[in-house]
C-alpha positions as CSV (number, residue, x, y, z in Angstrom):
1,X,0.0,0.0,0.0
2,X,3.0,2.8,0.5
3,X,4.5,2.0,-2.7
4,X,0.6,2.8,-4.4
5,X,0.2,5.6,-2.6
6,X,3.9,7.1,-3.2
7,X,3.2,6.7,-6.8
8,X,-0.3,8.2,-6.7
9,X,1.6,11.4,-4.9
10,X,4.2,11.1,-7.3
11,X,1.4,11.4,-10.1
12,X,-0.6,14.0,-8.3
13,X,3.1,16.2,-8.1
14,X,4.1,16.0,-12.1
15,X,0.0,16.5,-12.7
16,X,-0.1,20.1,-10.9
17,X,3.5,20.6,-12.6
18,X,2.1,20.2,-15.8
19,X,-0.9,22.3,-14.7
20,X,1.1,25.3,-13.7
21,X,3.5,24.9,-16.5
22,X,0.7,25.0,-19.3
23,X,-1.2,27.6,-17.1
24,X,1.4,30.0,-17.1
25,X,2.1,29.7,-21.1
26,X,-1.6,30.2,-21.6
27,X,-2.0,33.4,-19.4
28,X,1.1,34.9,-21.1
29,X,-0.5,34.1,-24.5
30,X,-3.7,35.6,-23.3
31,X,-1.8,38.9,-22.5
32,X,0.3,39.0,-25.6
33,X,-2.9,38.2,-28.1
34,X,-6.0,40.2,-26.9
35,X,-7.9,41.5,-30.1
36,X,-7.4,38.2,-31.5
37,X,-8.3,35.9,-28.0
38,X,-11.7,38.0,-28.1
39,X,-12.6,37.6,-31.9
40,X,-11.9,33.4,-31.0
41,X,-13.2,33.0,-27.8
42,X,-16.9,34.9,-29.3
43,X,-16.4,32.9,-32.7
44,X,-16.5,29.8,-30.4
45,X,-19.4,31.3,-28.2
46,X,-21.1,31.4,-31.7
47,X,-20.7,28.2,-32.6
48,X,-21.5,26.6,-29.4
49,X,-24.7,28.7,-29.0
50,X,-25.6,27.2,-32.5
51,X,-25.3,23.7,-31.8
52,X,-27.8,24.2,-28.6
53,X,-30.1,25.3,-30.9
54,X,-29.4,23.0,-33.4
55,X,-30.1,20.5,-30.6
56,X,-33.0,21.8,-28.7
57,X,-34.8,22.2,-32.5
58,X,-34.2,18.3,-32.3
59,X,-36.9,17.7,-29.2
């Protein structure tokens, strides 16, 4: 059972690493890239408010 659970924490470590790491590269790029964040982030808005409707015209 120690061996498990030292490999669970050791999981759990390089999974919040990771996290951060990506995190951190993803805020910088959201600072760097503003106008062009905005225009994809409502493009994808669009899109996803589209297929709601596409599925509630289903029912």
């Amino acid at each position: 059972m120690p061996k498990a659970l030292n490999n669970f924490m050791k999981g759990a470590g390089m999974g919040a690493v990771i996290g951060m790491a990506i995190g951190a590269a993803g805020s910088m790029y959201m600072q760097a890239n503003k106008k062009g964040l905005k225009k994809s982030v409502g493009k994808a808005l669009k899109n996803v408010s589209n297929i709601v409707d596409d599925v509630s015209a289903l029912f």
